[in-house]
N, C-alpha and C positions, 0 to 999 in steps of 0.2 A: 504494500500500500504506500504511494508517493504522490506527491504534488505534481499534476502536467501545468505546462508552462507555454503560456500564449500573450503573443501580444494586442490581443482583441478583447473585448467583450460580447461573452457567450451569452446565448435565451438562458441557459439555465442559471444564470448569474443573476440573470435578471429576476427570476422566478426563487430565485435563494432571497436576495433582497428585498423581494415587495411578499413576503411570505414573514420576515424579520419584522420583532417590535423590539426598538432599541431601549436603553437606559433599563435602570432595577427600584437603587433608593431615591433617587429625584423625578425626575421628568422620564416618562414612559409614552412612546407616538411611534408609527409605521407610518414610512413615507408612500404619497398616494402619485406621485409623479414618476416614481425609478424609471420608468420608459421614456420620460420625458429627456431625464437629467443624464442618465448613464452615459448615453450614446457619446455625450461630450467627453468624458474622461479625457484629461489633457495626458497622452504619450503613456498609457496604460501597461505593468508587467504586471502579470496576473498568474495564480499559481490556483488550481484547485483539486482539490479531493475527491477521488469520488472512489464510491462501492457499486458492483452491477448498474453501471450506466444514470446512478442517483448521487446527484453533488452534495456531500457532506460536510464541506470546508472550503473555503476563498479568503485568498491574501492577493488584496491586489495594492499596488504600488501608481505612483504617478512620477515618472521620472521629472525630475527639474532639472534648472541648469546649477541650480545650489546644493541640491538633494534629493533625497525621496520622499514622497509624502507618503505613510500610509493609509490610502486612501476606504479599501474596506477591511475589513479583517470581521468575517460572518460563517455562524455556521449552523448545519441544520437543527432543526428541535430539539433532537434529543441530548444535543451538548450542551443545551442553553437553561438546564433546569437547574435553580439555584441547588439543589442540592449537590448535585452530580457533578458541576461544573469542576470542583478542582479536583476530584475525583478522576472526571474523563480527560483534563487534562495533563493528570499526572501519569496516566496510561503512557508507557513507555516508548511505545512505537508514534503516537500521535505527537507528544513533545519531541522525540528524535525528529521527526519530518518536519513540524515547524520551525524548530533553530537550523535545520540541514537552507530555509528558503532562506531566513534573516544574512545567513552566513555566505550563500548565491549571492543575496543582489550585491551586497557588500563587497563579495571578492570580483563580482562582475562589471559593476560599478564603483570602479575606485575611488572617483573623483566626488562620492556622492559618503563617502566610508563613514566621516566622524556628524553628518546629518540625515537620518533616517525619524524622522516626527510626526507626532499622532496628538489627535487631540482627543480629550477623554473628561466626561464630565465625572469631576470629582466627588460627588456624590454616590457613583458607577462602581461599590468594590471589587465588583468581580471583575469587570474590564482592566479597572487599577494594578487588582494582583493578577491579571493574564498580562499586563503590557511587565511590565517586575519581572516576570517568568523568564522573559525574553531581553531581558539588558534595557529596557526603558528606564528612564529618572525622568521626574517631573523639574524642566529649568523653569516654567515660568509659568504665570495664570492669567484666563481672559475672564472677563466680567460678560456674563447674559445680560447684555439689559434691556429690557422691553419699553416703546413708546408706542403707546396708546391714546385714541380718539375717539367717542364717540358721534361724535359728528365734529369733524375734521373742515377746517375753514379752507374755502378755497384761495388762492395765492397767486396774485394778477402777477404776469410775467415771465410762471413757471409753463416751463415747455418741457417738450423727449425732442434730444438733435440725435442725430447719428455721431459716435464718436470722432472727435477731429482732434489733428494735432494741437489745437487750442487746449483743450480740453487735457490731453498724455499731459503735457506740459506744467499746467499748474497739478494736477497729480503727482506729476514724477518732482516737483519741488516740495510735497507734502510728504512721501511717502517712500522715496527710494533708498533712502538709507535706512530701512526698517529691514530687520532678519524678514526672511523668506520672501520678499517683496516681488511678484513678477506680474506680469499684462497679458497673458494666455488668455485672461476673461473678460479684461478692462477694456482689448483695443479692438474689441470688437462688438456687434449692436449699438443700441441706444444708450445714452447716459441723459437723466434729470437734471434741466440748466434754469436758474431763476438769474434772471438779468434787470437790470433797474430799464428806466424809461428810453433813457441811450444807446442801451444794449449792453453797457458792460457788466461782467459777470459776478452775480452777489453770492451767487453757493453752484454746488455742482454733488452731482452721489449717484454711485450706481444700483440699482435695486433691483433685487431679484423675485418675484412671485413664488410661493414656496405653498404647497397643500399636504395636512400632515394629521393624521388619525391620532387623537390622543387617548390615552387610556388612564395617565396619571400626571398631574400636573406637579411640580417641585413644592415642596416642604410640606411639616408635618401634614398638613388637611388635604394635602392633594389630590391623595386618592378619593376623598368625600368630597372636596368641590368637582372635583370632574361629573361626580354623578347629580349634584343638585342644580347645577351651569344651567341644563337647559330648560328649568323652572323658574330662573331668577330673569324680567324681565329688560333689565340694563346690561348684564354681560354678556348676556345671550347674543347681544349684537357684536361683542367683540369676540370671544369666543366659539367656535364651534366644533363641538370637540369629534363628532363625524366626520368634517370637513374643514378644517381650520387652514384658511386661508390669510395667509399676512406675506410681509415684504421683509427682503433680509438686506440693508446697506454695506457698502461696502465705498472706498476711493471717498468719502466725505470731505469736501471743501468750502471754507468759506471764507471771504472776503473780511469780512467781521466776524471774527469769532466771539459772539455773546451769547446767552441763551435766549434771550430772544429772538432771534435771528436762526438760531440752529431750529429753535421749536415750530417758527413759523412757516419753518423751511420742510422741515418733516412732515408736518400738517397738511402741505398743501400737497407732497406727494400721497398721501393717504388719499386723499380729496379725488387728486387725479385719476389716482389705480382704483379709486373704489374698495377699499381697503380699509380697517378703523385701526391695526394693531402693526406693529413689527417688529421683531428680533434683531438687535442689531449688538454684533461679538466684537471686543475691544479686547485688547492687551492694557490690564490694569496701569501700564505705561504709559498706553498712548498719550502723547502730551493732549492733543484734542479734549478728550477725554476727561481726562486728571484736569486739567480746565475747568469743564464743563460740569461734572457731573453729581456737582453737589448745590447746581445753581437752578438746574430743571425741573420743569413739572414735565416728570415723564408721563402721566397721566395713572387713571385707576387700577393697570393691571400691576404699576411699580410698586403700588401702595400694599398690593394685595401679595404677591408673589416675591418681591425684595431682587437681587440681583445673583443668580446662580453663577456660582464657576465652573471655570472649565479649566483643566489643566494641560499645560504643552511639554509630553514628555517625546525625548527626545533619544534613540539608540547610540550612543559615540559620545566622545567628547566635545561634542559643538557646545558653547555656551554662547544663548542669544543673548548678546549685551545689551543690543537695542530692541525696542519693541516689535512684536511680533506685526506682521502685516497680515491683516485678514481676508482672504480671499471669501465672497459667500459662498462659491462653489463646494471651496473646502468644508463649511458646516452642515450643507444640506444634502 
């Protein structure tokens, strides 16, 4: 029994994933788009398990030019039961074959050796002690932090352009000297541009649509508000825990960095997308951020839910000095 090794993604990859509900002690959701999202994979090595023609395991990787992301690491039902988990782990021929791939991409991608990183909500023990298993340390942490609206102001000015060198440019002055920083998702489609009367640029941020099955929401009541949610009149509209539909940010710019101006700016993307909520992942660094983010009314669901982390651990000696750069790709 071994890992085959392709650089595509497989149907039954796809059918392993939208089959997966992730997280245990926080936030529990199965993503409702994998058909949507997959296909993108930026530069995918992928390793999967299988018994009589049924995939019981996938490591897949996304090559960078800095490192590797790992991008899934999923496996069938019957690995996934909190009891069993370190149990079926510690099976000897399955941890042989796991460290046999970590120790592939690494001697096969050299130049990728001392950055090999995963994001993993810290909340998540059993993901925690399976990345541990394998040479992970956590260097650093990102902040969950949700902004919410239930009726969202619209915002004169605010358009979708297609990305243009205008646009890379004041990014890549925000944002390129940030660990893992790259444009595989930035420099291309649309990006959200609020410009004054003149035209000149007052914010810019790329957003991604994200649809996502929840089953438990983070902290202690979670598992009980998920079930009351769709009795309670006012959340209901932000919420839906069938169908939960929000916007993930990513490349955030602005002109003025205040909070008024960031919130009035968010707001009116909600407005636009038709949307009341969104997820948007910082490195507890980002200077943006650490700015900001004791200045905002992130709205009802901050009040309600607080700020989840996430942790970035990391295979090698990489130490991200600087803040991590968040691709949305990478969280959804």
């Amino acid at each position: 029994m071994e890992f085959d090794f392709t650089e595509e993604i497989t149907p039954e990859l796809v059918h392993l994933l939208e089959e997966t509900t992730l997280g245990t002690n926080g936030a529990m959701y199965r993503h409702l788009d994998v058909k949507d999202r997959i296909y993108q994979t930026d530069s995918p090595l992928s390793f999967s398990l299988k018994r009589n023609a049924h995939l019981l395991a996938n490591i897949t990787f996304c090559k960078r030019s800095f490192g590797l992301y790992l991008r899934y690491f999923a496996f069938d039902k019957r690995f996934q039961s909190k009891g069993n988990a370190r149990q079926n782990i510690h099976k000897s021929a399955l941890k042989q074959e796991i460290t046999a791939v970590f120790e592939r991409v690494s001697g096969e991608h050299p130049g990728t050796l001392n950055m090999c990183y995963a994001y993993i909500d810290a909340r998540n023990e059993r993901s925690k002690w399976m990345s541990e298993q394998f040479g992970f340390q956590t260097k650093a942490k990102l902040a969950t932090q949700t902004f919410s609206r239930i009726y969202p102001r619209k915002l004169a000015g605010l358009s979708v352009e297609s990305i243009q060198e205008e646009h890379l440019q004041w990014i890549r002055s925000k944002y390129q000297n940030h660990t893992a920083y790259f444009e595989e998702y930035i420099k291309v489609g649309n990006i959200h541009c609020w410009r004054n009367a003149a035209g000149k640029l007052l914010a810019i941020g790329k957003f991604t649509n994200v649809a996502w099955e929840i089953s438990r929401l983070p902290g202690k009541w979670g598992g009980v508000f998920v079930k009351v949610l769709p009795y309670l009149p006012v959340l209901r509209k932000l919420v839906n825990v069938k169908n939960h539909q929000f916007l993930v940010p990513e490349a955030v710019c602005l002109a003025d960095e205040s909070p008024g101006v960031l919130q009035a700016f968010l707001a009116g993307v909600l407005k636009l997308e038709k949307r009341q909520m969104m997820l948007w992942w910082n490195d507890e660094r980002d200077p943006l951020y650490v700015k900001l983010k004791d200045q905002m009314n992130w709205g009802i669901m901050h009040r309600i839910l607080g700020v989840s982390p996430v942790d970035v651990v990391v295979r090698g000696t990489f130490e991200p000095e600087s803040p991590m750069y968040i691709a949305a790709f990478d969280m959804i």
